[in-house]
N, C-alpha and C positions, 0 to 999 in steps of 0.2 A: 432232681439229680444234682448231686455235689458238682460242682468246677474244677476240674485240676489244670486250667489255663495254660498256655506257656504265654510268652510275653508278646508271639507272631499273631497273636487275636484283633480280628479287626473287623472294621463295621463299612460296609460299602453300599452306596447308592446306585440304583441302577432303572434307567429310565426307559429300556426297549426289550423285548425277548432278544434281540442282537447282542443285544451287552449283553444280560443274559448268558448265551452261548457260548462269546468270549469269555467270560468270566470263567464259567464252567473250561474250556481248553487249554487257559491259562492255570488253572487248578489241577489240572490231569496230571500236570508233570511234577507238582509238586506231591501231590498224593504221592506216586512212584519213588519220587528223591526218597522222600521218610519211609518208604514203605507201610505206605497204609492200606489195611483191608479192611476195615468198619468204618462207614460214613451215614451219621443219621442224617436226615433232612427234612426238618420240620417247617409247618406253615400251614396257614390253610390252602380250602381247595382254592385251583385256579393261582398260585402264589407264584408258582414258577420252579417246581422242585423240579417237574420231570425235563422241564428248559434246561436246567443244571445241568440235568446227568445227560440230556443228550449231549451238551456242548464237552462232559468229560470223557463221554465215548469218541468223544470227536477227537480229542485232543489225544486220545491213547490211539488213536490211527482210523478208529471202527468205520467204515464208509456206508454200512446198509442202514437197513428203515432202524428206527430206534421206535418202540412202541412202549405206550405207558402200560404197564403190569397192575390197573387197578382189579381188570377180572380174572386175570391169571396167575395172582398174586408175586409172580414172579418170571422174568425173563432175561435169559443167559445171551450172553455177546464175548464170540471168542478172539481176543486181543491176541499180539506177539507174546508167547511164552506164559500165558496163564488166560484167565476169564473173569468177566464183570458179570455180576451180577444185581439185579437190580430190583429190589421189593417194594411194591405199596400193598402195604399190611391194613390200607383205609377199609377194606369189608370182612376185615376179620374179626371173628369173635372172641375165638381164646387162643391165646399164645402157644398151645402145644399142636394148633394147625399147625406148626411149622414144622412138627415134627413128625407128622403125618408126610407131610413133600419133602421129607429129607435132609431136612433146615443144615442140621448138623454136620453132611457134606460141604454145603457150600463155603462155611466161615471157615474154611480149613488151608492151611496152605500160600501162595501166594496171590491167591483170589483176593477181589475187590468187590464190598458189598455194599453195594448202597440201599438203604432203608427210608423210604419215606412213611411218614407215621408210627415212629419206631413205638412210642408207648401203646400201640396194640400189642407187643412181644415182648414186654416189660416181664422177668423173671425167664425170660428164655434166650435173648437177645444178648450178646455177647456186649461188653464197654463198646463205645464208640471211641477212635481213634481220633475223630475230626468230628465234630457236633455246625450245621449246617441251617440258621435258622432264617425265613424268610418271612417278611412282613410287608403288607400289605400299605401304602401310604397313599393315598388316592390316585396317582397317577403314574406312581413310581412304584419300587420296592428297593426296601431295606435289609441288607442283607448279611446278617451276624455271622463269623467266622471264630469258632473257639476249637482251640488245640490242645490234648489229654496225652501229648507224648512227651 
């Protein structure tokens, strides 16, 4: 995937699922500031994606259970004035599942969609706004932040 970077890209170390969650809360508001609704979040398993987005629902107010959407491929969380949505596309086969559950509803509007494993939906999947990459460093994780706005 091309880079359309801006110059706020940056690279952050993070040594606990706590930071983790901070990390993720401290991001909520900035999503919102730009108005962002497409957030990919790549890594492998176990890397700390769905840590992310819990600590972003956190930070957009959300107070109930946050569940990871690996068998449901999808699960809605309704925030002040719009919804979060939240996809791992990791057991999908072809991209136009999405369009079977509706996919097309969700990117629409002032919705926020976070995507983990987005190249399962590669030809369906709308730009990412924010691209969210998470790597693995044996005891920590490395955590890429690139911006397409």
């Amino acid at each position: 995937m091309e880079s359309n970077c801006v110059p706020e890209d940056k690279s952050l170390e993070i040594a606990s699922e706590e930071q983790m969650m901070e990390l993720g809360k401290s991001l909520a508001r900035e999503l919102v500031d730009r108005g962002v609704t497409t957030v990919y979040l790549e890594g492998d398993l176990g890397a700390g994606k769905t840590t992310l987005c819990r600590g972003i629902l956190r930070g957009l107010g959300y107070q109930g259970r946050v569940r990871s959407p690996t068998y449901t491929l999808m699960e809605s969380y309704e925030i002040p004035d719009s919804y979060v949505y939240h996809f791992d596309l990791y057991r999908m086969i072809h991209a136009e599942e999405l369009e079977f559950i509706g996919g097309r509803d969700y990117f629409v509007g002032g919705n926020l969609c976070l995507v983990e494993w987005p190249e399962r939906g590669k030809g369906w999947l709308p730009p990412p706004e924010v691209e969210i990459c998470i790597k693995v460093l044996s005891t920590k994780r490395q955590v890429e932040l690139k911006w397409h706005q």
